[in-house]
N, C-alpha and C positions, 0 to 999 in steps of 0.2 A: 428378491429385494423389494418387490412393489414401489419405485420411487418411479419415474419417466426418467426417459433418456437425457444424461445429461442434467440432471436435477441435482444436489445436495442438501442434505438434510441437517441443523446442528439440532443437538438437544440437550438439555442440561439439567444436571440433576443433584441433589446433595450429595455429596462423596460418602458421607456415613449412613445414611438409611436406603437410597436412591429414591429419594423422591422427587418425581419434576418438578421443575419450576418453569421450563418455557420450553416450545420445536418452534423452528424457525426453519423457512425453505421451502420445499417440496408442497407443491399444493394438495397432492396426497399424501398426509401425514401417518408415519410406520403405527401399527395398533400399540395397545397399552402392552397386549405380550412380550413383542414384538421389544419395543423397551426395554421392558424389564428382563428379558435374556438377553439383551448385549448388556446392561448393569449384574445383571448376575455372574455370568461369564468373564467379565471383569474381575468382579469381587472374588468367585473363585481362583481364578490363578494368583491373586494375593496373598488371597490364603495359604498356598501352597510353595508360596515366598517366589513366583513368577508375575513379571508387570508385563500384562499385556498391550500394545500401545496401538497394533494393528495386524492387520490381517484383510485378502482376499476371499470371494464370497466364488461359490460354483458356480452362478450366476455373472460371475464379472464384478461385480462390482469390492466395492472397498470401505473399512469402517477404520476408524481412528478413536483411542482412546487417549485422556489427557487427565490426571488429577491437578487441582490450582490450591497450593495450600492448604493440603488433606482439608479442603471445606465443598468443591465447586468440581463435580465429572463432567466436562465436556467429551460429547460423541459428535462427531462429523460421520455420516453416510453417503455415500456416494455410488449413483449409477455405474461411473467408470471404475478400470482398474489399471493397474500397473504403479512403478516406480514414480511417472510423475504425480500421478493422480495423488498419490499420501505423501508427497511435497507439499502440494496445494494446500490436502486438506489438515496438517501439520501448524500449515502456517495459516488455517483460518484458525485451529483453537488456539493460538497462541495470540492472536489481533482478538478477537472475540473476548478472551477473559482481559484482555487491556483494555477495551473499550467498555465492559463492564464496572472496571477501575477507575476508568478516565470518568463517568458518570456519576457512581456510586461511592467510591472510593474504595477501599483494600477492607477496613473496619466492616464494613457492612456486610461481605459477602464474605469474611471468616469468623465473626461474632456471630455469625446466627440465633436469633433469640426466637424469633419468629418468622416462620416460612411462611403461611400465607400473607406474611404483609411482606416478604424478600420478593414475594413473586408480585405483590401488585406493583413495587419499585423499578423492577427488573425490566416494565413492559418501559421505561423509559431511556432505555440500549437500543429498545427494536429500531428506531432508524437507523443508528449507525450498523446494527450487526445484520439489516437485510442491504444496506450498501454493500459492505461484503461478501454476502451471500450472492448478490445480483452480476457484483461484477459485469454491469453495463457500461460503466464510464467510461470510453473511449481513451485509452492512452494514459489514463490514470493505471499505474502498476507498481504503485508503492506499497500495497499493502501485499503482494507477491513478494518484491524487493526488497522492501524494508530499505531503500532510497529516497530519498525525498524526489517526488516530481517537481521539477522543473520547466521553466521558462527563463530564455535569454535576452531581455528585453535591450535595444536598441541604445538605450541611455541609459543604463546601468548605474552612471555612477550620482548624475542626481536624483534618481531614485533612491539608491543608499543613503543619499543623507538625506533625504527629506524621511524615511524612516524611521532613521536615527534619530532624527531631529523629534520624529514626533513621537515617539515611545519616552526618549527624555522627558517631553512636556507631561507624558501620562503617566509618570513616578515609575517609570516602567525601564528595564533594560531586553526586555523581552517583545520584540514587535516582531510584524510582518506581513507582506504584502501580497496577493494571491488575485490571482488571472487566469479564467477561465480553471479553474480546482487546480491551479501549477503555482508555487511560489516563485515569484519575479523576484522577490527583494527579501530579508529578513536582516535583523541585527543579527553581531557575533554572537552573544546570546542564546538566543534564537536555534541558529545551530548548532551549537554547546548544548541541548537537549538529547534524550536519546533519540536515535532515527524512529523508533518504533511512534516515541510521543508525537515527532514533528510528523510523523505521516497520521497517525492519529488524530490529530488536532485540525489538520487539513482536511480530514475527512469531516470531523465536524463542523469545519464552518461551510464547507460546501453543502452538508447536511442545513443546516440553518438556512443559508445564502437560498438555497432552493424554497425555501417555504415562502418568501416575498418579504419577510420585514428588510428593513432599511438597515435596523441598528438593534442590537443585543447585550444582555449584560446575565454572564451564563458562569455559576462555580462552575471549574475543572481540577481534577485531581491527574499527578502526573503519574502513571505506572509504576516508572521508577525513579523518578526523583522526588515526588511529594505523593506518595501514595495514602494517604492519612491526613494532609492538612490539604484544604481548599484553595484552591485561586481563582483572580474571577477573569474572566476570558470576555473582553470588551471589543465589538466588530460591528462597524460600520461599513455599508454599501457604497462608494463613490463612483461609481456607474454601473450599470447591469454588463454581470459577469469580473467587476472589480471590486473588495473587497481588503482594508488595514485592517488588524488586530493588533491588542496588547495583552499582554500578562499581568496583571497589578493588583495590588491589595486592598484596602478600604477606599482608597481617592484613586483617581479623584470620579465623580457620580459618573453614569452614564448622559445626562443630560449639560453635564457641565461639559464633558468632553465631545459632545457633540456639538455643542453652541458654540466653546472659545477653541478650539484646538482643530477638528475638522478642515473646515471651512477655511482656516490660517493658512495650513499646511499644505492640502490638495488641492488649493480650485485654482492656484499658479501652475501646474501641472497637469490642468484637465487633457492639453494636447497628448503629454507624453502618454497619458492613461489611455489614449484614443489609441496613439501608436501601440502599446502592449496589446490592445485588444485587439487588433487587427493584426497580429500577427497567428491568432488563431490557434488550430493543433499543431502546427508546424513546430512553437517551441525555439525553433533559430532566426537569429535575422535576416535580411534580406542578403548580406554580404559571405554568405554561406551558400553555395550555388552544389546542391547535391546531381550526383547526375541521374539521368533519366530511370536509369534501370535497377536502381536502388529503390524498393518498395517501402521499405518501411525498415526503422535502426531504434535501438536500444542503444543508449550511451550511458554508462557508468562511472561517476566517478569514484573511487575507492578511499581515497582520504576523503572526502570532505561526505559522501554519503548522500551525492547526488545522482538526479538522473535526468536524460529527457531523451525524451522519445517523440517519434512522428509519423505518418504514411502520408507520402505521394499519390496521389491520385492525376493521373495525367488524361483527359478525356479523350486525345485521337489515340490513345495507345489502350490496347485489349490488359487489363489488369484484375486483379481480383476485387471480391465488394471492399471495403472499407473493416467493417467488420470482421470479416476473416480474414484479413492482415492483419489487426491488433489481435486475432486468437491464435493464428498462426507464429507473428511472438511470444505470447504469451508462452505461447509450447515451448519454441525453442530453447527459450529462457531456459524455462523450468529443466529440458532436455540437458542442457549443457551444463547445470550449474547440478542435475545431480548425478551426471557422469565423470564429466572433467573437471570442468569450473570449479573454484572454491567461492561457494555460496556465502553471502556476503553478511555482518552479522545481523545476529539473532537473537530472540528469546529463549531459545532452547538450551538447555544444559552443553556444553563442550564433548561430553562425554555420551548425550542424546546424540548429537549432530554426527558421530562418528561413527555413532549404531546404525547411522541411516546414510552413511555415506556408499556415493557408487562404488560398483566394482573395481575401474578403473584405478581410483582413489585408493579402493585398499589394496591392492594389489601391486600398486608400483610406487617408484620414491619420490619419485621428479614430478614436476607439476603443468600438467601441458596448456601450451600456450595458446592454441588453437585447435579448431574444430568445424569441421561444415556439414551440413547434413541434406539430399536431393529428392524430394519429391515431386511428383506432378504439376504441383500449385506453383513450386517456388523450388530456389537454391538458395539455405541461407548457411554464413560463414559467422564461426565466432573468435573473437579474438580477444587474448587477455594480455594484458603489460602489468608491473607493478603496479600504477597510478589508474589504469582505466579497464575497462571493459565493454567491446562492441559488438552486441547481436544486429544483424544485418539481413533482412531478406532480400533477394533481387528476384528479376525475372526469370523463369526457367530457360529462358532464349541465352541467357549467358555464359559461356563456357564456362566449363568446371575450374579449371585449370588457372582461370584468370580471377576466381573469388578471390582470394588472396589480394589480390594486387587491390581490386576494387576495395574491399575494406581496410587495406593500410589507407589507402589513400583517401576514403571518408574520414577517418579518422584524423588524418592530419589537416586537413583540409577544415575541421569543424575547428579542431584547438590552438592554426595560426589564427584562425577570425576572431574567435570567441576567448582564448584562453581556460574554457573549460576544465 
């Protein structure tokens, strides 16, 4: 495979000739052969009226193919292999070609007129599609999910309207408000987008937010609801690690809305903004009392295409790093949702999604409602209702027997507080 342990590779290429346009990933990048026989091998089972989408290497590892609009071949490679692993890498080509939309737009990348100048545009994805790739951000797992991350801020409700209030003033019905890369607040709107956009657009201003400016004024194109006409995506800083945005069209300027509209709306709320911020990775308020041996949960919610997540970290108690609890989720996630779970939606075809569904899935009628799975590290339980969905790891010190109990009872415990 030549990649390191644990590396992913994407690469892309014109669907009709295969020519690259970009690799992205692996700091040892596959040779030009090397390429051009996974686009070959492609193109031959095409031919032969076979779509190949993926496949295991002798080696271990795993390749994934994707065509976007007979224009755009995405390949993901991967060190690892198995079921979850062409989960993952499923769901990066599918974030991948939307955040190439979200930049570009849809026009650009199936009118091809010119590929060396598609490729010099293209280099202006690369920060969003190596967030991706990197999958560093701690507790951000919407672009796995395809949930929007979450934050449950303390004062919820005038946050909402100060919002509201100020996406009103900026001709805008499209706001939202974002702490620490979690949306605390957003109008109806807002989440009337598709989940892939809203997790999308969050990666972008956390992309931005990271570079130091204050305040931005950026066209976006939506995947799937304006994939072809522009909007301009307006976001200001109002304290490090807090961030409003709007969606709006010619007005009002970026410097008008920074001088009469900002300043109006946020500097009566600097406290509350202090309290979101200090609430940190946790994501719950203080009135949400998790118990000890809960390591770290996924919550889902299914209507509305939310999430929020966290890890405990207790220092008189022996726990895992930080880090490998959020991968440690990460797994389970991926483990549950393509065994039992019904994986929550997608960009994928209905008809894709069922090609790749687990065995469990195809094999039986009923839709199971739970799941735990025990290792060394950890014992984690999953649990699903109509309305929600809870991955949970705990300590290994916990009995088996009692998982159950402890995640109903997280569970209830978050949604008397919070109403989540």
């Amino acid at each position: 495979m030549m990649l390191q342990d644990g590396s992913t590779q994407l690469l892309c290429l014109t669907a009709s000739s295969g020519v690259p346009l970009f690799t992205r990933g692996a700091s040892r990048q596959l040779p030009f052969s090397v390429i051009g026989s996974l686009n070959g091998v492609h193109m031959f089972g095409g031919g032969q009226g076979a779509v190949l989408s993926s496949c295991e290497t002798e080696a271990g590892g795993s390749v994934v193919w994707r065509v976007f609009r007979d224009s755009v071949m995405l390949i993901a490679v991967s060190r690892g292999g198995g079921e979850e692993q062409q989960v993952r890498l499923r769901r990066l080509l599918e974030n991948a070609w939307s955040c190439m939309v979200l930049v570009l737009g849809q026009d650009e990348l199936v009118q091809v007129k010119n590929v060396e100048r598609l490729k010099k545009e293209l280099r202006s994805c690369f920060f969003l599609i190596d967030q991706l790739l990197e999958e560093k951000l701690e507790g951000i797992l919407g672009s796995l999910t395809h949930c929007a991350d979450s934050l449950l801020p303390p004062n919820a409700s005038i946050l909402q309207e100060t919002v509201d209030g100020f996406a009103r003033a900026a001709d805008s019905e499209f706001g939202c408000l974002i702490v620490h890369g979690r949306i605390a607040s957003a109008t109806e709107k807002w989440w009337r987008l598709a989940p892939q956009e809203v997790i999308l657009l969050s990666a972008f201003i956390r992309s931005v937010s990271s570079s130091g400016s204050v305040s931005c004024d950026h066209p976006v194109f939506l995947p799937q609801g304006s994939p072809t006409v522009a909007h301009r995506l307006l976001r200001f800083q109002l304290l490090p690690g807090v961030d409003v945005c709007v969606l709006c069209g010619p007005t009002p300027s970026l410097h008008g809305a920074e001088a009469g509209l900002v300043g109006s709306f946020w500097s009566p709320l600097a406290e509350t903004l202090r309290e979101c911020v200090a609430l940190g990775e946790r994501c719950l308020p203080d009135s949400v009392a998790l118990r000890p041996d809960v390591l770290a949960l996924l919550l889902i919610n299914r209507e509305t295409r939310r999430s929020i997540s966290c890890v405990q970290m207790f220092p008189h108690h022996h726990t895992l790093p930080k880090a490998r609890c959020w991968e440690l989720l990460r797994s389970f996630y991926i483990f549950c949702t393509s065994r039992y779970f019904s994986q929550e939606e997608t960009a994928c075809d209905p008809s894709e999604e069922q090609a790749h569904a687990g065995d469990f899935l195809q094999g039986f009628t009923h839709q199971p409602q739970q799941c735990y799975l025990v290792t060394e590290e950890c014992k984690s339980f999953g649990l699903q209702t109509p309305q929600h969905q809870l991955f949970l790891l705990s300590s290994p010190a916990v009995p088996t027997f009692t998982l159950q109990a402890l995640a109903t009872q997280t569970l209830t415990d978050i949604l008397a507080a919070t109403g989540f």
